[in-house]
Each structure stands twice: as structure tokens, then as C-alpha cells.
C-alpha positions as CSV (number, residue, x, y, z in Angstrom):
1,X,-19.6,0.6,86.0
2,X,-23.3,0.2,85.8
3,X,-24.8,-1.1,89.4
4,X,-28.0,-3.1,89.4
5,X,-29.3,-2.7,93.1
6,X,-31.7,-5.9,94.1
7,X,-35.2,-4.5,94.9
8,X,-38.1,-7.0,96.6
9,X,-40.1,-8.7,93.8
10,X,-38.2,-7.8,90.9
11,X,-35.6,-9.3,88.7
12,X,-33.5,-8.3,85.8
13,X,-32.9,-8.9,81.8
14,X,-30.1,-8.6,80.2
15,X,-29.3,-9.2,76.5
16,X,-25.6,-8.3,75.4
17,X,-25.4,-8.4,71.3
18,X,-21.6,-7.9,71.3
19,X,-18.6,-7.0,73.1
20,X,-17.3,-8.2,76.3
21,X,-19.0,-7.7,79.6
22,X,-17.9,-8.2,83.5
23,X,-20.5,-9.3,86.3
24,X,-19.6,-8.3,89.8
25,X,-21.2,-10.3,92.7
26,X,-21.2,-9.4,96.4
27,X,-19.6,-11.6,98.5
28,X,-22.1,-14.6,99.6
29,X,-24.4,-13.8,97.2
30,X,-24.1,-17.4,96.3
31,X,-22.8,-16.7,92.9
32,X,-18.8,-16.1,91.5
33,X,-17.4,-12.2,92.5
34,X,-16.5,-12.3,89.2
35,X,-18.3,-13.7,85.6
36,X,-17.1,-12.5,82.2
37,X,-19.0,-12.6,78.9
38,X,-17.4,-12.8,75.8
39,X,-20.6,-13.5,73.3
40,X,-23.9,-12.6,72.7
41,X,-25.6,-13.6,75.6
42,X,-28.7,-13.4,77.3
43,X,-28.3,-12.9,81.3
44,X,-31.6,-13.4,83.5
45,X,-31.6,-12.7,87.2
46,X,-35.2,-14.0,88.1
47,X,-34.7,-12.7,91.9
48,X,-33.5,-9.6,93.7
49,X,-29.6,-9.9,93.4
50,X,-27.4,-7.1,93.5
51,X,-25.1,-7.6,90.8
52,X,-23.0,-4.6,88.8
53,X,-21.6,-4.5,85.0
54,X,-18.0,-3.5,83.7
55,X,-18.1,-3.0,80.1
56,X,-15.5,-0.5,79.1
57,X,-16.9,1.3,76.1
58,X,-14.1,1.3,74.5
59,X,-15.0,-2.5,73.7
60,X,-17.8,-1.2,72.3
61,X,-20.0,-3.7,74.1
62,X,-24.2,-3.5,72.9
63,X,-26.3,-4.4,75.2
64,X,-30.4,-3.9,76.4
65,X,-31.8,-4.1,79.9
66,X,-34.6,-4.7,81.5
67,X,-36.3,-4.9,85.1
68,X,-39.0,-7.4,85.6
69,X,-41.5,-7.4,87.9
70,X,-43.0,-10.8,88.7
71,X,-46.9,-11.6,90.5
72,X,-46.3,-13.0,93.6
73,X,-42.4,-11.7,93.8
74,X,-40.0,-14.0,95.0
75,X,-42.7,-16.7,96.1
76,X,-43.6,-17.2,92.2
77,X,-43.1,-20.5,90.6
78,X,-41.3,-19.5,88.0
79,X,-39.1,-17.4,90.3
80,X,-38.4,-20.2,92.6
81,X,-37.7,-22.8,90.6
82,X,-35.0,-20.9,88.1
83,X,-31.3,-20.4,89.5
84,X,-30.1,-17.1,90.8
85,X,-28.7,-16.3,87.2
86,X,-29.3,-17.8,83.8
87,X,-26.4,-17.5,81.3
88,X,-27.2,-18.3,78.3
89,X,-25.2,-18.0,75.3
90,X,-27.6,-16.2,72.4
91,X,-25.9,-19.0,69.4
92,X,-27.5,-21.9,71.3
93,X,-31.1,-20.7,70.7
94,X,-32.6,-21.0,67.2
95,X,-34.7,-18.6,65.9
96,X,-33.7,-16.0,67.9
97,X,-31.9,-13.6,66.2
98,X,-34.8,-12.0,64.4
99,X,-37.0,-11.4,67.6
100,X,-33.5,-9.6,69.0
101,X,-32.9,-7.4,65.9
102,X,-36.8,-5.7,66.5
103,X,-35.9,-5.7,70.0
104,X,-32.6,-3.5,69.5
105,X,-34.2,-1.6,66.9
106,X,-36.7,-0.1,69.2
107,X,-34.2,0.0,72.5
108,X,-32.0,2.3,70.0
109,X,-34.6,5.2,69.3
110,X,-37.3,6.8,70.5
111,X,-40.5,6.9,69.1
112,X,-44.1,6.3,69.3
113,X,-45.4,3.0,71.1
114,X,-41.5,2.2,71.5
115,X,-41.9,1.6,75.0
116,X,-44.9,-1.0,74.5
117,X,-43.5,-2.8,72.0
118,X,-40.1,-3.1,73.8
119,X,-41.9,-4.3,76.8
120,X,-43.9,-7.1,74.4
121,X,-40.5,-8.3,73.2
């Protein structure tokens, strides 16, 4: 279980390639206990939510993560006005898939400038 603990003006990106994946909520956090993802999906918490991942690895899930930090925190427009979670399946956005295969390439090993350029993506 990977725990995602919500922190004052930051948010989180997730991007799951394959595999399954289980989202735990706290109670009244104004989203479902439970969500499970079973495609390539991109998850975006845009606000400080508490939220935890169950991906046995036996399923062989692949997924990146990120933290954001947003100007402003939680009084930023673009903070306000998205929902406490976007889920949003990876197929339903054309053009994609090449910006996420550079993305996973550099998440997988280290290297020179791999942290700058994983940030830009």
C-alpha cells in the first residue's frame, strides 16, 4: 500500500500505463472509500487529499507519480475550479501516448538532466 498524505498547497499526478490499481479515501473526504482502475489512466488530485494506492505487484501494475505544487495553493484558479480528482482514462486523449512513452522512459532510469526533463513532461 502506497499512502499519499495531503500536504497544504500541493496536489498529486498520477499516470498508471497498465495493470490494475485501488484508491482508498477517508471517510468524508467527499469522494468513494473505494475506486478501482482497470486501464491506463491518468489520476489528478489538484488539492490536498489524503488518498492511498493498492496495486499488488503481482499484477504487475506501471505506474509514475508526481507531487505538484501550485502558486497560490488551494486558492488558485485552476485549483478551485477542478474536482477533488480527475479520472481520466489515457485512450480518450489523442496524441498522447508519445509524450507518455518519454515520460516513462526517463521515470525508469537515472541519468543526467532526468529529473528536469521529467519535471517538463
Amino acid at each position: 500500500m502506497s499512502p499519499f498524505p495531503a500536504q497544504p498547497g500541493r496536489g498529486f499526478l498520477h499516470v498508471m500505463r497498465s495493470g490494475t490499481l485501488e484508491l482508498r479515501h477517508a471517510p468524508r473526504s467527499g469522494l468513494p472509500r473505494v475506486v478501482k482502475v482497470t486501464e491506463p489512466s491518468l489520476l489528478f488530485y489538484p488539492r490536498p487529499l489524503a488518498h492511498t494506492f493498492n496495486n499488488p505487484p503481482v499484477e504487475g501494475s506501471d505506474f509514475v507519480c508526481a507531487e505538484l505544487e501550485f502558486d497560490g495553493g488551494d486558492v488558485n484558479p485552476l485549483v478551485r475550479a477542478l474536482p477533488a480528482l480527475v479520472l481520466l482514462p489515457l485512450a480518450r486523449v489523442d496524441g498522447l501516448q508519445a509524450a507518455l512513452a518519454l515520460l516513462f522512459s526517463e521515470t525508469e532510469r537515472l541519468r543526467c538532466g532526468q529529473r528536469l526533463l521529467a519535471d517538463r513532461l
